[in-house]
N, C-alpha and C positions, 0 to 999 in steps of 0.2 A: 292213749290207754296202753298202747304196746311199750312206750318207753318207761312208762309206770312201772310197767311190771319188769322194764329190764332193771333198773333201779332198784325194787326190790327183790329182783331176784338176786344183787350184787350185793346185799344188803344183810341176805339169809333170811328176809323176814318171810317171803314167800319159795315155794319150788319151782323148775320150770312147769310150763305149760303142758299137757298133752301133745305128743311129737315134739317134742322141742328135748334134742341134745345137748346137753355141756360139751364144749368143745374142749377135746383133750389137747393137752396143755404140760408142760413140765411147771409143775407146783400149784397145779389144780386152776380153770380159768376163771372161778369165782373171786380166789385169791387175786388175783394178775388184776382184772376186770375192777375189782375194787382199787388198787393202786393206782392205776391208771386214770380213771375217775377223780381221785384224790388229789393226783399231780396234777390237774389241769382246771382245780377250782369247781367241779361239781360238785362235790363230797364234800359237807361242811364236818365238823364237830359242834355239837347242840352247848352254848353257851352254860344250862343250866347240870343236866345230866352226863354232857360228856362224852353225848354218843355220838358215834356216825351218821348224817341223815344226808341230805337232800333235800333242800330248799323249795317250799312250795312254789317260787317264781321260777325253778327252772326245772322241777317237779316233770311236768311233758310239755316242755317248751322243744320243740325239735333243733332249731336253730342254732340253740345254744349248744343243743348235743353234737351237732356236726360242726358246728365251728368250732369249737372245744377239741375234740376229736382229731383236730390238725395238730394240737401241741404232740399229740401221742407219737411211739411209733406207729412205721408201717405194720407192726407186723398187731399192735396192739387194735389200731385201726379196724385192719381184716377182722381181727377173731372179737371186737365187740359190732361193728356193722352186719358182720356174718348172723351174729345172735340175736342183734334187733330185727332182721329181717325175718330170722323166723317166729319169733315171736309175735310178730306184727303178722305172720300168715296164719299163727294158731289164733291172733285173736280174730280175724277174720275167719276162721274156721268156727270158732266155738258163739260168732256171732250169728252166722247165719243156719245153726244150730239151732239156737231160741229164737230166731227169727228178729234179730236188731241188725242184720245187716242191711243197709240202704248205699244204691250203688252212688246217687246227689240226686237233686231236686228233676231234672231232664237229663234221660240218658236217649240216645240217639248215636249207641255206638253197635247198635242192633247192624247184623250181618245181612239181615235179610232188608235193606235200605235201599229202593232203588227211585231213578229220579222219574215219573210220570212223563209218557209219551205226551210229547208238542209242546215240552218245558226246557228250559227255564223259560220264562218270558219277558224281552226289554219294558223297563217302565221308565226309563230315563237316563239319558248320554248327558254329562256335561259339555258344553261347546267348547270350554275351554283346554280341561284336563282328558276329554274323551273318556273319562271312566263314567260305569253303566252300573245301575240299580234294576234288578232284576226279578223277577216272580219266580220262586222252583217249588213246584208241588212233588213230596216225598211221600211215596207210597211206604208204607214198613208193615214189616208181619211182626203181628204181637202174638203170635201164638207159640207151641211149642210140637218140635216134631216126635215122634215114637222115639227116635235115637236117641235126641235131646235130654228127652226125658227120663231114656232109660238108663242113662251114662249120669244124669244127676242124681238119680238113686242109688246107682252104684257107688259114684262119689260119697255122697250123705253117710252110704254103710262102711267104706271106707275110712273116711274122715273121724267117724266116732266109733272107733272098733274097740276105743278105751273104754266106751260104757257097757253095762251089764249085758248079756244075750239074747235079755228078753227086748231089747231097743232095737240090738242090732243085726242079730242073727236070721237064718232062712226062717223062722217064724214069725220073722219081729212084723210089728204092725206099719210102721213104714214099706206101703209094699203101691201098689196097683189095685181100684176097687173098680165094679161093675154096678151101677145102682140095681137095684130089688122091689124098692119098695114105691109106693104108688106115686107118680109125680115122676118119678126117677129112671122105670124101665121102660117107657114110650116118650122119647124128647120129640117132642113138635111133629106127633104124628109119622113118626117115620120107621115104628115099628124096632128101631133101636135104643137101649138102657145107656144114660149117663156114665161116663166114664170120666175117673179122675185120678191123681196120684199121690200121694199123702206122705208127708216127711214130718216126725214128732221135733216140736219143739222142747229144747228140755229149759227147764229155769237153772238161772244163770247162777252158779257159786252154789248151787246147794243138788243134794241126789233127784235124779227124774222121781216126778210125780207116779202112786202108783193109784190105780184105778182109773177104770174109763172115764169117770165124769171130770174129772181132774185131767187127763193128759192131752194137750192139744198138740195143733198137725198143722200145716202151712198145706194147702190145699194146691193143685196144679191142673190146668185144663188145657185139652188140645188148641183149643181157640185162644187162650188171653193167661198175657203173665200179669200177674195181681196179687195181691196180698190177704186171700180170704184165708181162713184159719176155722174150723172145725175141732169139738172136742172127740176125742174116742167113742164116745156111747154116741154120738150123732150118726158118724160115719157106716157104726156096724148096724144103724138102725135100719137104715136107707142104703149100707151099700156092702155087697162080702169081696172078700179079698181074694183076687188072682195074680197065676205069674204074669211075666212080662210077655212070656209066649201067647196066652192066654190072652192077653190086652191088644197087644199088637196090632193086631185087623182092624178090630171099633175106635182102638184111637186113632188109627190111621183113616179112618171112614169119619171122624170127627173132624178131625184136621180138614181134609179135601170138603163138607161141605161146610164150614163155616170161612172156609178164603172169602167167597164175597155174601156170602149169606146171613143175614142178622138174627139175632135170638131170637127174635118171632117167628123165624122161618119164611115159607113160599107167600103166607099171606099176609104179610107186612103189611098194614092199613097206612102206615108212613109212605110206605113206596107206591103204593096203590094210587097214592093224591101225585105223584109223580117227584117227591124229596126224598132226596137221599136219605138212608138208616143203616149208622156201621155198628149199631148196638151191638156187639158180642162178635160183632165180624173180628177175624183173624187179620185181613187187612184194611189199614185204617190210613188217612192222607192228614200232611201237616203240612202246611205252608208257609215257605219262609223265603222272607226279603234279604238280598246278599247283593255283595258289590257295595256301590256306593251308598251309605245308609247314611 
């Protein structure tokens, strides 16, 4: 996608991206950026009309653009690498925006990864080669801390400072909510209201949605990163919006008890019969075979 757009941004058919600078350049680097393209076989001319294009088979084939990229000079090299890079950060910016960013299928590149006491465990030496297949039980926290989350909000407002002020600004509805409303201000008996963080998603290629019922919000909780998503009219039904100062405490009180505690709370009928229940717990265990497999 990001080469796509570098393509057509060399092209004129599209502009750069939000954050994304044209690199200055003697005789402008669209000019240059297009030439260069052209001398190394990306840039066809359309048999029929005569135009400039870009061949759907190398369209965003990457390969071809970095091997390609070797006929160039260095300097032509730099200042189109330079510009895929950023392109390729704003689409990742304006993806995770509407919420189409996915980081792959298993990530396990979480910070908070540690290996469970009285692990790894031998399950097999071969006689021959001496290499060992082994049991490692991996604790991880899925949850998200006060900072975390307050530095992703910041980000989110940062990132989109190009959209209107009602998205992004100190009233924008991307903020920190407290639940209100019934269900919401007593969680599992403990005399404390839900606590969540809410970042709008905008649709993609066209102006943000106006109206609550219409505008949705990628949802965040102290205990568990997930992909729940909430419309506006949901949020202000069941929950009002505070500062960061204001959240602070409850979701740091959220955080601490759901480390080993599951969304049923103290009376788990799972844990009661004596089985484990990490439902909604913050830390969760995977287990994986390593060494000789």
């Amino acid at each position: 996608e990001a080469l796509c757009r570098v393509y057509t941004d060399l092209l004129e058919t599209t502009k750069p991206m939000p954050g994304v600078q044209l690199p200055q350049v003697d005789g402008g680097f669209l000019a240059l950026g297009k030439e260069a393209i052209k001398a190394v076989g990306i840039m066809e001319r359309e048999k029929q009309n005569r135009h400039m294009t870009v061949p759907k088979n190398k369209l965003g084939n990457v390969g071809i653009f970095l091997n390609r990229m070797l006929g160039c000079s260095l300097k032509e090299q730099k200042l189109l690498f330079d510009y895929f890079t950023s392109t390729m950060e704003a689409v990742i910016r304006e993806a995770k925006a509407d919420g189409r960013f996915d980081d792959g299928i298993v990530q396990l590149r979480n910070p908070g990864i540690e290996i469970a006491e009285n692990y790894p465990i031998p399950l097999h030496k071969d006689p021959l080669s001496q290499a060992e297949t082994t049991l490692v039980k991996l604790k991880l926290d899925r949850g998200y801390s006060f900072e975390l989350a307050d530095q992703m909000l910041k980000d989110f407002r940062a990132n989109n400072a190009h959209l209107p002020e009602r998205d992004t600004g100190p009233g924008s509805a991307s903020a920190f909510y407290i639940g209100t409303g019934v269900g919401y201000n007593n969680l599992l008996g403990t005399g404390k209201p839900r606590i969540i963080m809410a970042t709008e998603i905008f649709p993609r290629g066209k102006p943000p949605y106006r109206g609550e019922h219409w505008r949705q919000f990628s949802i965040y909780k102290p205990n568990l990163k997930g992909s729940l998503s909430l419309v506006l009219v949901d949020i202000r039904r069941n929950y009002r919006k505070v500062t960061p100062a204001e959240a602070q405490s409850l979701w740091t009180f959220w955080y601490n008890y759901f480390e080993e505690t599951c969304i049923h709370g103290k009376t788990c009928i799972t844990k009661k019969r004596g089985t484990p229940c990490d439902n909604g717990c913050r830390i969760s265990s995977v287990y994986l075979i390593s060494g000789a497999v």
